[in-house]
N, C-alpha and C positions, 0 to 999 in steps of 0.2 A: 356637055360632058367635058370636053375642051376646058373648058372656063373653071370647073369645079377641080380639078387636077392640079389646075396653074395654082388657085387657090391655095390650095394645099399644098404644096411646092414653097406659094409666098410665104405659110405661116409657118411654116418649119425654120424657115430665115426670122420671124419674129419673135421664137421660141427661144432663139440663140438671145435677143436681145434682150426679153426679157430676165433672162438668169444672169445678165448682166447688171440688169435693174436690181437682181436679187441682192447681187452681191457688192453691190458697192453703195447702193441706199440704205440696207438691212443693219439696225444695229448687234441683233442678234443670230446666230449663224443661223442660215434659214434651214428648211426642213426639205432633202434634197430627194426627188423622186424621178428615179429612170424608167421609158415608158418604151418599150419593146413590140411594135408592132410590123407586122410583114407588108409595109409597103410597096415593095416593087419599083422604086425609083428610076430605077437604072432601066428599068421595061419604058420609060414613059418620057425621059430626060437625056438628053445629049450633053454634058453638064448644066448650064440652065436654061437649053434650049428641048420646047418641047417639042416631043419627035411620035407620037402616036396622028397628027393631022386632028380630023374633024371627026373623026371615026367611033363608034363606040367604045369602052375602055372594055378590055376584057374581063370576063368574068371571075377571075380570079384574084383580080385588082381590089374590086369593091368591096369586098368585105373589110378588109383592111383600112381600106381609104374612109370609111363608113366611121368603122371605131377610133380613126385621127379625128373626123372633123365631130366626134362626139367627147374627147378629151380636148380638143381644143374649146369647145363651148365651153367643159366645167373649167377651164382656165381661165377662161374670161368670167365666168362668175364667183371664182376666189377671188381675182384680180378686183373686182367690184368689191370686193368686199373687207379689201387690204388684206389679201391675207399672204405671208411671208413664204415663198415657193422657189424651188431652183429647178426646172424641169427639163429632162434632158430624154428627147424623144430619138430615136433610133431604129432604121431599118434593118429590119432581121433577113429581109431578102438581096442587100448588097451585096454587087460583086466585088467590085471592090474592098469591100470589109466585112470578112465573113463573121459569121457570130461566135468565131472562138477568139477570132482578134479583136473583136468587140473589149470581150470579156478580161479584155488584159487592159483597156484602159481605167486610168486611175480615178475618172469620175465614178463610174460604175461601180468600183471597189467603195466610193464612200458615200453610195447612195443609202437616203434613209429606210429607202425600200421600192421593192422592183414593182412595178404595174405590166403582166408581159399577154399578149395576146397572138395564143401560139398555133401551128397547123400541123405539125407531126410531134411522135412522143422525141425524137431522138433533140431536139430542140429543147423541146421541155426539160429533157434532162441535164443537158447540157447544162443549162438557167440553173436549175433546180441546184445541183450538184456545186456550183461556183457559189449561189444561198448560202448552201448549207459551210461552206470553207469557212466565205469574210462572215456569217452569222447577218444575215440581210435577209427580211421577211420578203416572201416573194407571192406577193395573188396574182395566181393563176386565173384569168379573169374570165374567159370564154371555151377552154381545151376541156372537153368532157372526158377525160381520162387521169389517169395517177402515173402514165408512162412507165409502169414497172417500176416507181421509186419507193424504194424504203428508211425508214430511222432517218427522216428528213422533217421534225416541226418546222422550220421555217417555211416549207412548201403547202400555202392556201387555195386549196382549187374549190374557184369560186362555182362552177357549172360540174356538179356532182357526177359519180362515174354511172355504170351503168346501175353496177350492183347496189348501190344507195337509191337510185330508180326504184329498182326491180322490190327490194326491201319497203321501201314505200310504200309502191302498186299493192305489195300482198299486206300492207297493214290497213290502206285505203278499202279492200275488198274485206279485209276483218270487222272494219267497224260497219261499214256501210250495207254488207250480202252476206253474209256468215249463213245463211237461211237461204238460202238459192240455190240455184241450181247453177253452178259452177264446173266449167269445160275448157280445160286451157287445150288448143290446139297451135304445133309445132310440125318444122317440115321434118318429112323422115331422111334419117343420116344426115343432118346439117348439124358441126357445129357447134356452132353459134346458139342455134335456135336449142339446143340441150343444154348449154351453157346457163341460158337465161332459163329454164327448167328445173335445173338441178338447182339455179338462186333461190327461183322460189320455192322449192323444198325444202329446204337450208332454212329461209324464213319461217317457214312455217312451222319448226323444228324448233328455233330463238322465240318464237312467238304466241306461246300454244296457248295463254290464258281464255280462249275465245276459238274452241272449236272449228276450225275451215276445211271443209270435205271440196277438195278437185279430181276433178277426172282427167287426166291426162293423156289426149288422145295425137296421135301421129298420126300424118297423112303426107300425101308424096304433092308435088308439083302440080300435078295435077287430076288435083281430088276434082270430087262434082259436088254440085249443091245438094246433093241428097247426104255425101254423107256427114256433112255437118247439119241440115238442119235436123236428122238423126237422132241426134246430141242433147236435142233439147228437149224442154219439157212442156205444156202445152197450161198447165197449169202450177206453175210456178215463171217467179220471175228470173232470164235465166241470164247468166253473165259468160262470155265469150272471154277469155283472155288468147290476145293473139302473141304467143310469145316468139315473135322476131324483128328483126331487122328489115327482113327485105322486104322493099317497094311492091315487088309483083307478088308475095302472097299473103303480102298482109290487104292492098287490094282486091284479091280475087278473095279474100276470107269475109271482106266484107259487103261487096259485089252479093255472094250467097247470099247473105244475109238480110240484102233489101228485098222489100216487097213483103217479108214475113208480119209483120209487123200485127198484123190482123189476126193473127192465130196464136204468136209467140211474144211478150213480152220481153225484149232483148237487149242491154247494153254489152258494147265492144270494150274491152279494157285494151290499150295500144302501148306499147313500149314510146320514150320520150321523143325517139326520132318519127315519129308516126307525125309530130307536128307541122313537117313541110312536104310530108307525102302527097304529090298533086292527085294521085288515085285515088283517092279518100276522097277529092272532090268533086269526082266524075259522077254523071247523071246515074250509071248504073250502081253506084253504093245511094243511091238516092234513102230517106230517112233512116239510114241507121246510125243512134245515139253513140258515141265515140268518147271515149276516157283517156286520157294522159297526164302526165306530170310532166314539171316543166319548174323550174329555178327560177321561171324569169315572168313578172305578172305585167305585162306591159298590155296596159285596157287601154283605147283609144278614146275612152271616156274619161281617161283620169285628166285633171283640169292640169297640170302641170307636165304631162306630155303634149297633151294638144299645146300649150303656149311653145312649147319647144319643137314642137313639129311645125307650127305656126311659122317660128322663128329661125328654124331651118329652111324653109321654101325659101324665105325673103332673103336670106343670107346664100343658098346654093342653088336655090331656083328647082329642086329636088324633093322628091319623100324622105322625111326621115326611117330609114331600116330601126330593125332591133338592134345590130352592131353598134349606130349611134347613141342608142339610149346605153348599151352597155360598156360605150366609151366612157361615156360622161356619170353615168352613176360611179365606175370603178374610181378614175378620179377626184371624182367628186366629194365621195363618201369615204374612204379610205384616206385620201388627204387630209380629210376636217379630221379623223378619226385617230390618227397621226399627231394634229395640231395640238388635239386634245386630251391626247394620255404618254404622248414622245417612246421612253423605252418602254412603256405599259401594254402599246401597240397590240401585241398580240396576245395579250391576255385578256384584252377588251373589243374585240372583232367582231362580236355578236352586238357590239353598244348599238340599241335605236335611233340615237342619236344623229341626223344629221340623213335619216333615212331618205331615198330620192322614189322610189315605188316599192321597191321590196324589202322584205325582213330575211337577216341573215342569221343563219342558227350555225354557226361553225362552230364543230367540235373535233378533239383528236380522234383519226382514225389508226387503230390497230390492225393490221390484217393477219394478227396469231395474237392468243390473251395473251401468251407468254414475253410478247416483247417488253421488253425498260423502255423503252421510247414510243411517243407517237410518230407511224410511218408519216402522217403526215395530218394537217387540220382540211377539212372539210365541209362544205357547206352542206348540211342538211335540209334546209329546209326547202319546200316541195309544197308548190300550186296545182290544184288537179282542175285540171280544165275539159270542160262539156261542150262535143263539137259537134253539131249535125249541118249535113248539106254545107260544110266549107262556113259555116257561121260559130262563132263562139258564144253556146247559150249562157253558159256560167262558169265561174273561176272558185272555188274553194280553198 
C-alpha cells in the first residue's frame, strides 16, 4: 500500500513534465484539461516525505487515489497515441490550497474543460459556479447529485441523480411488469423513503401510455415478515419495489423475502445505492432475485477491462476498483471527444465514439418546463442489473 501512494505521489511530478512536453513540442496549442480530484496528500506526505509508515491507507484515501491511477492510465494511452494534452491534476483536499484558491489560478481559468471527482454538494458548487463564470464544460464524473444547481449548461453529471434513477426504475417496471402484482414498500415517517415515493408517482403521472397499478404500502422499522409476504400474490408474478436508501431496511425487506420463493414468484426492485449494500449478501436474503440501475456497466468479462485490470495488478500489485475504470474512461473518452469536435464539445457528448464500456445518453435537464435554460446536462442512460446471492446474473 506504501508502494502504491509513493506511486502516485511520483506521477503527479510526471504529470507536471508532461504539460511541459505539451507545451514546448506542440505546434498547435494543445487541448488543456484540469482534473480535480480529492486526494488527500497532505494526510499521506510531509512535503515528499511519506509519513503514513507501512500501515494501511485509510479508507477514505482510496477512492480518490483509485480514480488518479485510472486517469493516469488513460494518459498513458493518449500519450501512446500522440495525442496533444496539457493536463493539470489537483488536490481538492489540500491544506494548503483550499479549493477556492485553487479556483483563482490562471491555468484553471483557461482550461478546455474540467474533469472533477467530487465528495460533497458544497464543492460541487463551488466548480460548478466558477464553469459556469469563465464558460468551461465541467463533467461531473462520479457525484450522484446536481448539488442544488440551477441555469448551469456547462454542469455534465456524469453518475445520474436520484430522481433520473427513480424515473428509470418506474419506466424499467412499465415495460418489463405492467401485469404483476406490484407493491412498493417504504419506512413510515421517513423522508427520504416518501421522497423516492412521491418520484415514482410523478412518473407515473409523465408516463401513463402503459397502465401501472402500485400499492403503496408503509411499515415501520420494525415490520415482520408476515406483513409483507401479505402483499403478495400467490398466483401472479409479484414485484417488491423497496423504495429506500437505508442498509438496514432495505436488508431486512429482503431477509423476508427469502425462502418464499416456492409459493411466491418474486423480484425486488432496489434503489441505485442498493449496489454495495453488504446485507443483500448475507446468507439470510438467500435467493432473492434483486433489480437496480446503475450508469456504470463494468462486466468483468469485458475483454478490455480484464487487460486493464491485468495491467493494473502488474503496474500496483492491486485490484482494479470501479473508481479506476471511471478514472480512465472520464479521461479517456471526453479527451478524445474534445480532440474531436473542440468548441463542439458539448453539443456532441452523447458521440459513441471513442466509447471505453459504457454508452452515454446526455441530455439537458430542466427541473421547471418553464425555464430558458437547461439547469444543467445529464446523463441518462441506465444499466439494469440482476443480482442474486451477491452474483450478477445479468446487465440490460
Amino acid at each position: 500500500m506504501r508502494l502504491l501512494f509513493s506511486a502516485c505521489f511520483a506521477m503527479i511530478l510526471i504529470v507536471s513534465s508532461l504539460r511541459s512536453h505539451a507545451q514546448y513540442d506542440s505546434v498547435s496549442k494543445p487541448v488543456k484539461v484540469a482534473v480535480l480530484i480529492p486526494l488527500y496528500l497532505d494526510s499521506a506526505f510531509s512535503g515528499t516525505v511519506y509519513k503514513l509508515g507501512n500501515n494501511n491507507l485509510p479508507k477514505y484515501i482510496l477512492p480518490g487515489l483509485d480514480f488518479y491511477n485510472g486517469v493516469m492510465m488513460a494518459i498513458d494511452s493518449l500519450e501512446k497515441e500522440g495525442q496533444q494534452l496539457e493536463v493539470m491534476i489537483h488536490d481538492t483536499k489540500s491544506r494548503e490550497k483550499s479549493l477556492s484558491l485553487l479556483l483563482v489560478e490562471p491555468e484553471i481559468a483557461g482550461a478546455s474543460f474540467i474533469i472533477g471527482s467530487f465528495t460533497t454538494k458544497e464543492e460541487l458548487k463551488k466548480v460548478a459556479d466558477f464553469a459556469l463564470a469563465k464558460n468551461i464544460p465541467l463533467i461531473s464524473a462520479t457525484y450522484p447529485n446536481d448539488g442544488g444547481i440551477t441555469a448551469n449548461p456547462n454542469l455534465v453529471i456524469i453518475n445520474p441523480t436520484l430522481a433520473t434513477h427513480i424515473e428509470g426504475m418506474f419506466r424499467y417496471v412499465q415495460r418489463n411488469h405492467s401485469i404483476d402484482n406490484i407493491v412498493l414498500f417504504r419506512r413510515k415517517s421517513d423522508q427520504m423513503d416518501k421522497h423516492i415515493m412521491e418520484t415514482i408517482m410523478e412518473a407515473s403521472k409523465k408516463n401513463s401510455a402503459i397502465p401501472v397499478r402500485i400499492r403503496y404500502v408503509e411499515v415501520s422499522d420494525a415490520f415482520n415478515r408476515q406483513e409483507i409476504i401479505s402483499q403478495l400474490d400467490s398466483n401472479k408474478r409479484n414485484v417488491v419495489i423497496g423504495a429506500t436508501l437505508n442498509e438496514g431496511f432495505a436488508g431486512n425487506l429482503v431477509k423476508a423475502l427469502s425462502g418464499v420463493k416456492a409459493s411466491y414468484e418474486t423480484t425486488v426492485i432496489g434503489m441505485p445505492t442498493w449496489d454495495n449494500m453488504k446485507e443483500l449478501n448475507k446468507a439470510e436474503a438467500k435467493g432473492v432475485e434483486i433489480v437496480y440501475s446503475t450508469p456504470y456497466n463494468y462486466q468483468k468479462s469485458d475483454r478490455f477491462l480484464s487487460r486493464m485490470s491485468a495491467n493494473y495488478k502488474l503496474r500496483f500489485n492491486g485490484r482494479a476498483s470501479d473508481m479506476v475504470f471511471k478514472g480512465y474512461e472520464a479521461m479517456y473518452h471526453f479527451s478524445k471527444l474534445y480532440l474531436k469536435h473542440g468548441a463542439a464539445f458539448r453539443s456532441n457528448l452523447s458521440d459513441r465514439d471513442y466509447r471505453i464500456t459504457n454508452e452515454f445518453d446526455i441530455q439537458a435537464t430542466k427541473l421547471k418546463k418553464e425555464n430558458a435554460t437547461a439547469d444543467y446536462l445529464e446523463n441518462k442512460k441506465l444499466y439494469y442489473v440482476k443480482k442474486q446471492d451477491g452474483t450478477i446474473k445479468s446487465v440490460q
